[in-house]
C-alpha positions as CSV (number, residue, x, y, z in Angstrom):
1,X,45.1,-97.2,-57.9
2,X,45.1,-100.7,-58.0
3,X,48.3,-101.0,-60.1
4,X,50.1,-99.8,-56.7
5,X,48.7,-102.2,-54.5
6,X,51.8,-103.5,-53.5
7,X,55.6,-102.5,-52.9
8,X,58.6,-103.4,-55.3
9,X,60.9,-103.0,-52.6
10,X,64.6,-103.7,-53.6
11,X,67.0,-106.2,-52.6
12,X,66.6,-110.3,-51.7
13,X,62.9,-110.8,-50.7
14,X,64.6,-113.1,-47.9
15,X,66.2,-109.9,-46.4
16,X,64.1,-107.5,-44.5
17,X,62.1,-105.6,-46.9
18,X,64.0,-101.9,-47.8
19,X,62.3,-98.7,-47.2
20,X,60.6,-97.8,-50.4
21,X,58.7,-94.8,-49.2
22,X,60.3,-92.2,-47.7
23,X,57.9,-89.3,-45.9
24,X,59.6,-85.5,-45.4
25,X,57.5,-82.8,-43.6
26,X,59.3,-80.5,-42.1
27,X,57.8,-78.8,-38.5
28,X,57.0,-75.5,-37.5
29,X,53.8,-74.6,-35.9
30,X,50.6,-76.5,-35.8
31,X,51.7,-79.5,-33.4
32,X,47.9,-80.6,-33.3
33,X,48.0,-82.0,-36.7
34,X,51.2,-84.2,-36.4
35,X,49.2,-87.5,-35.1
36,X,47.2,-86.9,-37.7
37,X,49.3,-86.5,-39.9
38,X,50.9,-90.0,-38.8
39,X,47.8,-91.7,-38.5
40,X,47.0,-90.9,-42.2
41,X,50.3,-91.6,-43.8
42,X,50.7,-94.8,-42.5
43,X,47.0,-95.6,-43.3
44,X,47.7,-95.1,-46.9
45,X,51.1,-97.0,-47.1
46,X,49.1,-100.0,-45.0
47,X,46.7,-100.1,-47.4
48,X,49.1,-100.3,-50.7
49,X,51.5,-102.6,-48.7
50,X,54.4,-99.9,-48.7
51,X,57.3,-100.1,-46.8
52,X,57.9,-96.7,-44.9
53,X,59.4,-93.9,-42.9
54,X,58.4,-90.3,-41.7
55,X,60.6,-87.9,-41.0
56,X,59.5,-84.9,-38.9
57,X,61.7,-82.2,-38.8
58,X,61.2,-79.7,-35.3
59,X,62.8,-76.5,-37.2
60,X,62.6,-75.1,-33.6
61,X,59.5,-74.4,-33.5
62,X,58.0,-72.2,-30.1
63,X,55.0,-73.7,-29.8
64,X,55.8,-77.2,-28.4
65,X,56.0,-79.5,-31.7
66,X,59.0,-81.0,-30.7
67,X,57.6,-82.5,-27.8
68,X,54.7,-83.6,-29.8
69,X,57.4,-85.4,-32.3
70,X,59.1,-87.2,-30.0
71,X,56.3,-88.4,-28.4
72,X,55.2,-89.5,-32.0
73,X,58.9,-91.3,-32.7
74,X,58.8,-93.0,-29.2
75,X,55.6,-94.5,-30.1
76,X,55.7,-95.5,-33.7
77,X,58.6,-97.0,-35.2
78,X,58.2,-95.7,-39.0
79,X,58.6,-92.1,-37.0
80,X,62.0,-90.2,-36.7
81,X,62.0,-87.4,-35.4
82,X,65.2,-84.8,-35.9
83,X,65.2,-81.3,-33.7
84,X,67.6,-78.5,-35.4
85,X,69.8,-76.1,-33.1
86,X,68.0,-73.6,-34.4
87,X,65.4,-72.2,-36.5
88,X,66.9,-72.4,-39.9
89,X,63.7,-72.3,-42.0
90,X,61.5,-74.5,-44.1
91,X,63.6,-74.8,-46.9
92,X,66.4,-75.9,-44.7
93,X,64.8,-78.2,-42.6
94,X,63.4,-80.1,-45.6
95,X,67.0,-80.7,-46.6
96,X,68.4,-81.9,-43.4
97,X,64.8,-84.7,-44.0
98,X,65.9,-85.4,-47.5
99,X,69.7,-86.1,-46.0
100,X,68.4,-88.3,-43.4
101,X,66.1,-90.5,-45.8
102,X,66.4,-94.1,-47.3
103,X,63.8,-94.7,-49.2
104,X,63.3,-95.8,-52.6
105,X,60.8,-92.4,-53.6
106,X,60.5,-89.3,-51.4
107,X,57.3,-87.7,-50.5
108,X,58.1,-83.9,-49.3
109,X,54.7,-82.9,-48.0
110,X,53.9,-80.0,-45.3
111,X,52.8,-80.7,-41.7
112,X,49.6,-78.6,-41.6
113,X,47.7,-81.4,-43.8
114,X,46.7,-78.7,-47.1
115,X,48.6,-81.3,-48.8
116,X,46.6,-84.7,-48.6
117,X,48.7,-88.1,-47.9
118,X,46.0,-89.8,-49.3
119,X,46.9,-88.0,-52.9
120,X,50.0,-89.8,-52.3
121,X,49.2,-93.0,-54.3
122,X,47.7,-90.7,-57.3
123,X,51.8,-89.7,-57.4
124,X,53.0,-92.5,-57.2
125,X,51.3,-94.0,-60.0
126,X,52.0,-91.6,-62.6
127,X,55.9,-92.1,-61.2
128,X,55.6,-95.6,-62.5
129,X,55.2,-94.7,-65.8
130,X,59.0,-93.4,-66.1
131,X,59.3,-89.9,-64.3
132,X,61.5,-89.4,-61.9
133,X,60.0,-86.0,-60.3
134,X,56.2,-85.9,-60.0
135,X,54.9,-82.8,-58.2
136,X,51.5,-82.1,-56.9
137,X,49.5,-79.1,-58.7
138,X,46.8,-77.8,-56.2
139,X,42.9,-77.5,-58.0
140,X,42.0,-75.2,-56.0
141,X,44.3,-73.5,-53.1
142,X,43.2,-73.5,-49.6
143,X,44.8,-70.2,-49.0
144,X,43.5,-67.0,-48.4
145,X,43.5,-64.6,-51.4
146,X,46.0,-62.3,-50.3
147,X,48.4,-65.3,-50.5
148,X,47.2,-66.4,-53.3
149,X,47.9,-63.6,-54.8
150,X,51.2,-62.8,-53.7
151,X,52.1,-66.6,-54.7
152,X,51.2,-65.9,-58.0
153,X,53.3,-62.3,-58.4
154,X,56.2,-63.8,-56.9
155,X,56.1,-66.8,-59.5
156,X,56.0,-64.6,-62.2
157,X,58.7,-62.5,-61.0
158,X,60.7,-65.8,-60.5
159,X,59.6,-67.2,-64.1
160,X,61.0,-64.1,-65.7
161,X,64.2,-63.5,-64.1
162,X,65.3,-67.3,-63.9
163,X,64.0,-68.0,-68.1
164,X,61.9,-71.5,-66.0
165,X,58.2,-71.9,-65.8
166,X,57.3,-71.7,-62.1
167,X,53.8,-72.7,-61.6
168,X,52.2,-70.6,-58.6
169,X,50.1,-73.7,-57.8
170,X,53.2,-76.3,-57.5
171,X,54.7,-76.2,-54.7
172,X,56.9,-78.9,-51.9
173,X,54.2,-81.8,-52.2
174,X,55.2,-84.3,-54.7
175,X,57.4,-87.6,-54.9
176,X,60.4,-87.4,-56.0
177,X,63.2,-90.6,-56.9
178,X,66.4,-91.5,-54.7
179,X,68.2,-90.1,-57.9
180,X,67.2,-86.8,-57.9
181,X,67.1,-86.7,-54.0
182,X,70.9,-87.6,-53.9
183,X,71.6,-85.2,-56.6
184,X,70.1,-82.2,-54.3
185,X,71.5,-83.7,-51.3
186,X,75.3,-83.3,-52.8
187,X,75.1,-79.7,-53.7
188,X,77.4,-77.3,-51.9
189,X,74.9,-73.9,-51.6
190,X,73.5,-71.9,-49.1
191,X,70.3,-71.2,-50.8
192,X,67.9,-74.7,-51.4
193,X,64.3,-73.3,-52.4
194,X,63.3,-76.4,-52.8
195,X,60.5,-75.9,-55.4
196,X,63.2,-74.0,-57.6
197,X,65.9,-76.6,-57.4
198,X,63.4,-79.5,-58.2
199,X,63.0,-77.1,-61.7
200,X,66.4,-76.9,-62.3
201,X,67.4,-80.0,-61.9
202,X,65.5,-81.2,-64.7
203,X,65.0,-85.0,-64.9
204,X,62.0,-86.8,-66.3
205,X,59.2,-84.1,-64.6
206,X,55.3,-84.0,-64.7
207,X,52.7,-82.7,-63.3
208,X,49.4,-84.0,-61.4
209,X,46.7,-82.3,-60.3
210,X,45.5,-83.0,-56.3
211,X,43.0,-81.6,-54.0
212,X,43.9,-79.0,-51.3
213,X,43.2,-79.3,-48.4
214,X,42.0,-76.3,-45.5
215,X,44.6,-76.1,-42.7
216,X,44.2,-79.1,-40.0
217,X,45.6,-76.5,-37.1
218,X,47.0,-73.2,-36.8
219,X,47.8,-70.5,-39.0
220,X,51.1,-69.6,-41.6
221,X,54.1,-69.4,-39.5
222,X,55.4,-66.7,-42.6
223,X,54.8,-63.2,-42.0
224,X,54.5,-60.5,-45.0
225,X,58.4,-59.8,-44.2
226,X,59.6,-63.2,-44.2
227,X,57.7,-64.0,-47.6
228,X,59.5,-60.9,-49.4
229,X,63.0,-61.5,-47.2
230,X,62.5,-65.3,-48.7
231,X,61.6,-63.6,-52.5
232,X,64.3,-61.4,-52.7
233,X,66.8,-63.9,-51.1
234,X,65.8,-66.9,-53.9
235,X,65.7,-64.3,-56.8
236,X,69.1,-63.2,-55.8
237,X,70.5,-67.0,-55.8
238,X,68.7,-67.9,-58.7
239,X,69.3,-65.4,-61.6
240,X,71.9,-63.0,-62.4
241,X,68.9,-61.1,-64.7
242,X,69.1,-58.1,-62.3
243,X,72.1,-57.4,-62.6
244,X,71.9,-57.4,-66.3
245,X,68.5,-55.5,-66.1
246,X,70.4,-52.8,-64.2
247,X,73.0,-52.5,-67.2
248,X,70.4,-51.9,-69.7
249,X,69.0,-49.7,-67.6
250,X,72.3,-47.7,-67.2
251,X,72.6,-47.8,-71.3
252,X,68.9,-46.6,-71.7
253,X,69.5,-43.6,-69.3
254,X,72.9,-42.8,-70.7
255,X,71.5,-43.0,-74.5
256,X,68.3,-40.3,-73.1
257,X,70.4,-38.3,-70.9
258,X,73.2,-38.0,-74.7
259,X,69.5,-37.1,-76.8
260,X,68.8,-34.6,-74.6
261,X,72.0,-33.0,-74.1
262,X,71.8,-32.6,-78.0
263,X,68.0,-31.3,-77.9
264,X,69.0,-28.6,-75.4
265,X,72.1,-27.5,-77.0
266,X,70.6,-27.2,-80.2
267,X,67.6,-25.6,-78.9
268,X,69.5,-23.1,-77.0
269,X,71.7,-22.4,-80.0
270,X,68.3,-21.7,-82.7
271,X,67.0,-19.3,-79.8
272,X,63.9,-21.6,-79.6
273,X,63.5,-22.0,-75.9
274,X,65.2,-21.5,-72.8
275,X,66.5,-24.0,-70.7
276,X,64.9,-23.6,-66.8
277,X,68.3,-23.8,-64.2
278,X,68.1,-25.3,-61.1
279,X,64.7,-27.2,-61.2
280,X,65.6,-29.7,-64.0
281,X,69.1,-29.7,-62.4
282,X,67.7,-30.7,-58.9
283,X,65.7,-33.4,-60.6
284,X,68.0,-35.0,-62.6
285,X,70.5,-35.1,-59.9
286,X,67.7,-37.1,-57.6
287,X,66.8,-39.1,-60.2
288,X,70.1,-40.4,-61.1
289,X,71.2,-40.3,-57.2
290,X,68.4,-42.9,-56.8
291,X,69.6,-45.1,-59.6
292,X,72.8,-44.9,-58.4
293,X,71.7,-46.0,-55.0
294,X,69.4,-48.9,-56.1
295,X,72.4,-50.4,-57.9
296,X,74.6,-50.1,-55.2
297,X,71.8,-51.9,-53.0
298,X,71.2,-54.6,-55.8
299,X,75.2,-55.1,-55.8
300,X,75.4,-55.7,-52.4
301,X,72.7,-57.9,-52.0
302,X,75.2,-60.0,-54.6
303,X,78.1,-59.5,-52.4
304,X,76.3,-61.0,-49.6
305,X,74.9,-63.6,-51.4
306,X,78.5,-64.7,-52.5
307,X,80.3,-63.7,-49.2
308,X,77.4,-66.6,-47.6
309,X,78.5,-69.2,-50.1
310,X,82.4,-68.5,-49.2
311,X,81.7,-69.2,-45.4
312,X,80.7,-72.2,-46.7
313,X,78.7,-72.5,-43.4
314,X,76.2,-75.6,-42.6
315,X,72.5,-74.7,-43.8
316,X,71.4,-76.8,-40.5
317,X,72.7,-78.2,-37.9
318,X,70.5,-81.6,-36.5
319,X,70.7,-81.2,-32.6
320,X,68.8,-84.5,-31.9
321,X,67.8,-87.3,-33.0
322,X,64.9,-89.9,-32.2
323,X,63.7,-92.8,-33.1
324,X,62.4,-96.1,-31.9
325,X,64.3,-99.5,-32.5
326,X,62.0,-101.8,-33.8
327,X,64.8,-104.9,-34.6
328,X,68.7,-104.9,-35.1
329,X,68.3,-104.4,-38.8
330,X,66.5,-101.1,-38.3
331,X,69.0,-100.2,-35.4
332,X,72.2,-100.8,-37.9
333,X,70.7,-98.9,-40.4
334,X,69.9,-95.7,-38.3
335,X,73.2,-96.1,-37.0
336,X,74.4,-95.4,-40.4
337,X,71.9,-93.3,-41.2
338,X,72.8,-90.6,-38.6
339,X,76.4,-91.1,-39.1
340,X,75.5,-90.1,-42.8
341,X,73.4,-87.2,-41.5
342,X,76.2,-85.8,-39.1
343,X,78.3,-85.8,-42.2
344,X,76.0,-84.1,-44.2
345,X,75.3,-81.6,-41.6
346,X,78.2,-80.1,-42.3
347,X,79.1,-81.3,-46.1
348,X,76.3,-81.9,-48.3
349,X,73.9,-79.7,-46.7
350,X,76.2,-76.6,-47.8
């Protein structure tokens, strides 16, 4: 690690030194592990002489976190804390952080501490050697197997219908360059799975494997229905595959339903068999009602999809912001920082 030991900020050395590490965690649940959480980020960046920020983002949580963030921002001056109107999810919230962020590299990481700010550095380095995206890939997940498991079969799904290569034990934690983060930052969509846009983007990517940590506080804020409303919702922005899958399927039953229409007319006509009347009548007309509802369903999940990106609505909405003033330079360049952000609330985070 020592080839990190110290920060290559930008800019004239006799200027205050730039930001060159930018922290994103976005906040819902598990308020106990936020001091924490500061306390061993800002060990880490002490240690390598980095130049930071932190931005915790209260997605409205119910359990008190703001409170615990501004508290946190009052107190420390590489804190800023942001507050959403509302609850507009994790995938959200860590776009209105990336929006809001000046540093050099971003590290997205998750507030529960599973993923390890002291792995940080371990990025970092391997970043240095050219990439531009370096993501963390978990050993050995912290999660309970049922998780695990449903991780993995949502993954695959998601590997298959978008043609990418999404690795079940890759997820937010990873560092990413000013580049890339500007380059999500300016895209006008509704949907931002942010693991699945960091795939697409391409750029120079790698991989590095980090340990996982047990959750510091609290349990998973996602229920079994908000995991498969999330699924359905990212498969349905990402790949046009079932649509297409639904076509062939149309063919296929067409092309069986035209073979057996020529087996039983031909079979009826040679006196071979008899064809049985209303059972295999009943069926088929179940069978193919049921298709013909499940692609109706599919279609409309579609037309919702697009009739959200036509409202063109925000995909958050920052309702305060806190931070303490440590000098004039750091006050002049929040000021422009949140004028950036109130932009962005309602331009690039659609």
């Amino acid at each position: 690690m020592d080839s990190v030991t110290t920060n290559p900020a930008r800019g004239n050395e006799a200027e205050p030194a730039e930001i060159y590490l930018s922290f994103v965690s976005p906040v819902y649940g598990s308020p106990q592990s936020l001091p924490e959480l500061r306390r061993r980020i800002h060990a880490v960046c002490e240690k390598y002489n980095w130049q930071h920020e932190i931005i915790l983002i209260d997605d409205r949580c119910p359990r008190g976190s703001w409170q615990v963030v501004e508290k946190l921002a009052k107190a420390h001056p590489e804190v800023t804390g942001l507050r959403l109107s509302r609850n507009f999810g994790q995938h959200s919230a860590i776009q209105a952080g990336l929006a809001y962020t000046r540093g050099e590299w971003i590290v997205v990481l998750d507030c529960d501490l599973q993923d390890i700010p002291e792995e940080t550095p371990k990025l970092i380095t391997k970043a240095l050697e050219g990439y531009k995206v370096v993501r963390a890939r978990r050993t050995q997940r912290q999660d309970r197997f049922d998780r695990k498991l449903l991780s993995k079969a949502f993954y695959g799904v998601l590997s298959y219908l978008t043609s990418t290569k999404q690795n079940p034990e890759v997820a937010n934690f990873g560092v990413y360059h000013r580049s890339v983060i500007d380059t999500i930052t300016s895209w006008h969509e509704q949907m931002k799975f942010f693991p699945a846009i960091i795939q697409w983007v391409g750029y120079a990517a790698t991989e590095v494997e980090v340990d996982h940590s047990e959750r510091f506080a609290g349990s998973s804020s996602y229920s079994y229905r908000k995991l498969l409303r999330l699924g359905v919702d990212v498969i349905i922005s990402f790949s046009d595959r079932p649509l297409r899958l639904i076509v062939a399927l149309g063919m296929t039953i067409s092309l069986l339903s035209i073979a057996v229409s020529v087996f039983v007319v031909f079979g009826g006509l040679s006196g071979q068999f008899t064809v049985a009347g209303w059972a295999t009548t009943m069926l088929s007309v179940w069978f193919l009602g049921g298709v013909i509802i499940s692609v109706l369903g599919l279609s409309a999940l579609y037309v919702g999809r697009i009739l959200a990106e036509v409202k063109d609505r925000p995909t958050y909405i920052i309702d305060e912001v806190v931070k303490q003033q440590s000098n004039a330079a750091d006050a002049n360049l929040d000021r422009l920082s949140g004028e950036k952000t109130r932009q962005k609330a309602w331009a690039f985070s659609r």
